[in-house]
C-alpha positions as CSV (number, residue, x, y, z in Angstrom):
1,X,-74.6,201.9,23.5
2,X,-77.9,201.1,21.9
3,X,-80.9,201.8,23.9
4,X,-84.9,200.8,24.0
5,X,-87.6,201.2,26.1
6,X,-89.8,198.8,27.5
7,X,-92.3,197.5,30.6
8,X,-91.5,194.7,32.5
9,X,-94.3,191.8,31.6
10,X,-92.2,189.0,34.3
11,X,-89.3,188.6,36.4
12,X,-87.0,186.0,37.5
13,X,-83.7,185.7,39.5
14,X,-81.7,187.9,37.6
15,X,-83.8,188.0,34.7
16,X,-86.6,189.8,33.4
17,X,-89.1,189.8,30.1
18,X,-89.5,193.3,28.9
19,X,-92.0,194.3,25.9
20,X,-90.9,196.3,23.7
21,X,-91.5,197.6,20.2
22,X,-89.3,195.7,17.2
23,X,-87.2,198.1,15.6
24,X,-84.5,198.4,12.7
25,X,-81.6,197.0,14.6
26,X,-83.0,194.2,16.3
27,X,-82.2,192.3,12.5
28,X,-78.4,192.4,13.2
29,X,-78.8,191.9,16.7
30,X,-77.0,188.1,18.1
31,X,-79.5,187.9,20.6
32,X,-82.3,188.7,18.3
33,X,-83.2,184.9,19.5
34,X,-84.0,185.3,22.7
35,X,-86.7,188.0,21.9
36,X,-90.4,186.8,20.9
37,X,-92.7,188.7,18.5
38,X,-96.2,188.6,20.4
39,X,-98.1,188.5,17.5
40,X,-97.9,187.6,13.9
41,X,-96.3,190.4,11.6
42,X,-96.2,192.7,14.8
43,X,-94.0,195.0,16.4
44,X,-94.4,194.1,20.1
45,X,-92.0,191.9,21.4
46,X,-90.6,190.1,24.5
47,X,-86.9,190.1,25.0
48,X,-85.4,188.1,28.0
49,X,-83.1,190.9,29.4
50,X,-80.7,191.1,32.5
51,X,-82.2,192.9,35.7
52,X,-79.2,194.4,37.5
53,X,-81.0,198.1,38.0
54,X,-84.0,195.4,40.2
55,X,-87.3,196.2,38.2
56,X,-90.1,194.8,38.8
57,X,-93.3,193.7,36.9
58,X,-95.1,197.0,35.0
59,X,-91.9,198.9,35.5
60,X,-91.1,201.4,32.8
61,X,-87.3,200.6,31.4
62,X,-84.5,201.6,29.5
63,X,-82.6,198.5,27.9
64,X,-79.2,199.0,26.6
65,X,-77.2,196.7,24.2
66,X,-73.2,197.2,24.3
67,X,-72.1,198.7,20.6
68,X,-68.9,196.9,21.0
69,X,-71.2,193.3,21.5
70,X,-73.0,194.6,18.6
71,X,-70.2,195.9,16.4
72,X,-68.7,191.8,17.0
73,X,-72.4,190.6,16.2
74,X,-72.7,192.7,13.2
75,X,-68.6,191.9,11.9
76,X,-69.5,188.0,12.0
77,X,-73.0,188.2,10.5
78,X,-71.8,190.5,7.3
79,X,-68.3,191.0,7.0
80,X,-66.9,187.4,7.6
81,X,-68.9,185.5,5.1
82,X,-67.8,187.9,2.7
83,X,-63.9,187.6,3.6
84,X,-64.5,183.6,3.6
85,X,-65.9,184.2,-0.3
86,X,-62.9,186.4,-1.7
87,X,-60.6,184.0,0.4
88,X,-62.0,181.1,-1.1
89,X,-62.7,182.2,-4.6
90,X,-58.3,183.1,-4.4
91,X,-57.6,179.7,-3.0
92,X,-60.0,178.4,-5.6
93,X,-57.5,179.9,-8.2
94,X,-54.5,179.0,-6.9
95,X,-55.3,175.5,-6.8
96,X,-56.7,175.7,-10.6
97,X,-53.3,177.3,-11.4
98,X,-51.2,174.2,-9.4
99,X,-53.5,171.6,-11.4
100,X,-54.3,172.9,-14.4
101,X,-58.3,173.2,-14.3
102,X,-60.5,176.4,-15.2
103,X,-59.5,178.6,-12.4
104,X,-63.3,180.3,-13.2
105,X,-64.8,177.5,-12.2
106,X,-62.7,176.1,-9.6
107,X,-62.8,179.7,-7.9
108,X,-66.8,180.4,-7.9
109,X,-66.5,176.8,-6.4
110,X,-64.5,177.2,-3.8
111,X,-65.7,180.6,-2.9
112,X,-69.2,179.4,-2.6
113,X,-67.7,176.7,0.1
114,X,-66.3,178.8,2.0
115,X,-69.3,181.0,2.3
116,X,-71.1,178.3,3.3
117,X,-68.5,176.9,6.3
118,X,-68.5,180.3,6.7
119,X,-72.6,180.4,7.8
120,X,-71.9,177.0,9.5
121,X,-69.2,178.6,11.3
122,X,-71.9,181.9,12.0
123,X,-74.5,179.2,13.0
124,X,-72.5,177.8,15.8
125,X,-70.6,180.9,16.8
126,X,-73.9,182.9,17.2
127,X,-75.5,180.1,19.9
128,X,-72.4,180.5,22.1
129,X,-72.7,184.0,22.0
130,X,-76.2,184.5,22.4
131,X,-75.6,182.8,25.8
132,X,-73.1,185.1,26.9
133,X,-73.8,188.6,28.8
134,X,-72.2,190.8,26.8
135,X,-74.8,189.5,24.1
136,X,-77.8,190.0,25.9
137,X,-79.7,193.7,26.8
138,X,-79.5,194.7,30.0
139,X,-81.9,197.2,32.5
140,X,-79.7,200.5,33.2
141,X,-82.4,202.3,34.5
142,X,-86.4,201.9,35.8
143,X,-88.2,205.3,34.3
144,X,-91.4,205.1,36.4
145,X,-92.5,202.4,38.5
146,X,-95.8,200.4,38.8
147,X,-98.1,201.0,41.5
């Protein structure tokens, strides 16, 4: 599990903005979306997280980000263009072989269209996602309280 801290900067229902400081992993993160950089080039950020653990605003957090959601985010972002590529660049051959063309050319063409349905695919996948729970960070416990 993948943890941050933060302070609570506004609260909804069940949700709640929390700033916290950018950090390595928020690049492969699916809900890396959802989170706002306050300024330009800075390391402050907003990120719209689940309030189960009931903070309130100028709370001290923890945020936690399942590594199972994050071990699926980080398989679809890097490892699945890369499959689409080899799988196209071998279909790519296999076709040059059934019609006689250059299977170099016919397999750096069809790998490079399969890596591209295959960001198409990442594009659409990774909205869907980013609306689900499991996707987005959650409070798991309040480390001081405002007064």
């Amino acid at each position: 599990m993948a943890t941050e801290e933060g302070i609570i900067t506004k609260i909804d229902a069940a949700t709640a903005w929390a700033k916290t400081t950018r950090s390595s992993s928020c690049e492969s993160c699916s809900s890396r979306d959802s989170c706002n950089v306050m300024e330009e080039g800075g390391k402050e950020m907003i990120v719209e997280v689940r309030n189960p653990a009931g903070a309130k605003v100028g709370d001290r957090v923890v945020l936690s980000f399942e590594t199972s959601s994050l071990l699926k985010a980080l398989f679809l972002l890097y490892v699945f263009p890369i499959i689409c590529m080899i799988a196209g660049a071998v279909v790519g051959h296999k076709i040059a072989i059934i019609y006689n063309y250059n299977d170099s050319v016919m397999s750096a063409i069809l790998g490079f269209l399969f890596f591209f349905l295959a960001i198409i695919v990442i594009r659409l996948t990774s909205d869907k996602l980013a609306e689900k729970d499991a996707y987005k960070p959650k409070i798991i416990r309040i480390l001081s309280r405002s007064k």
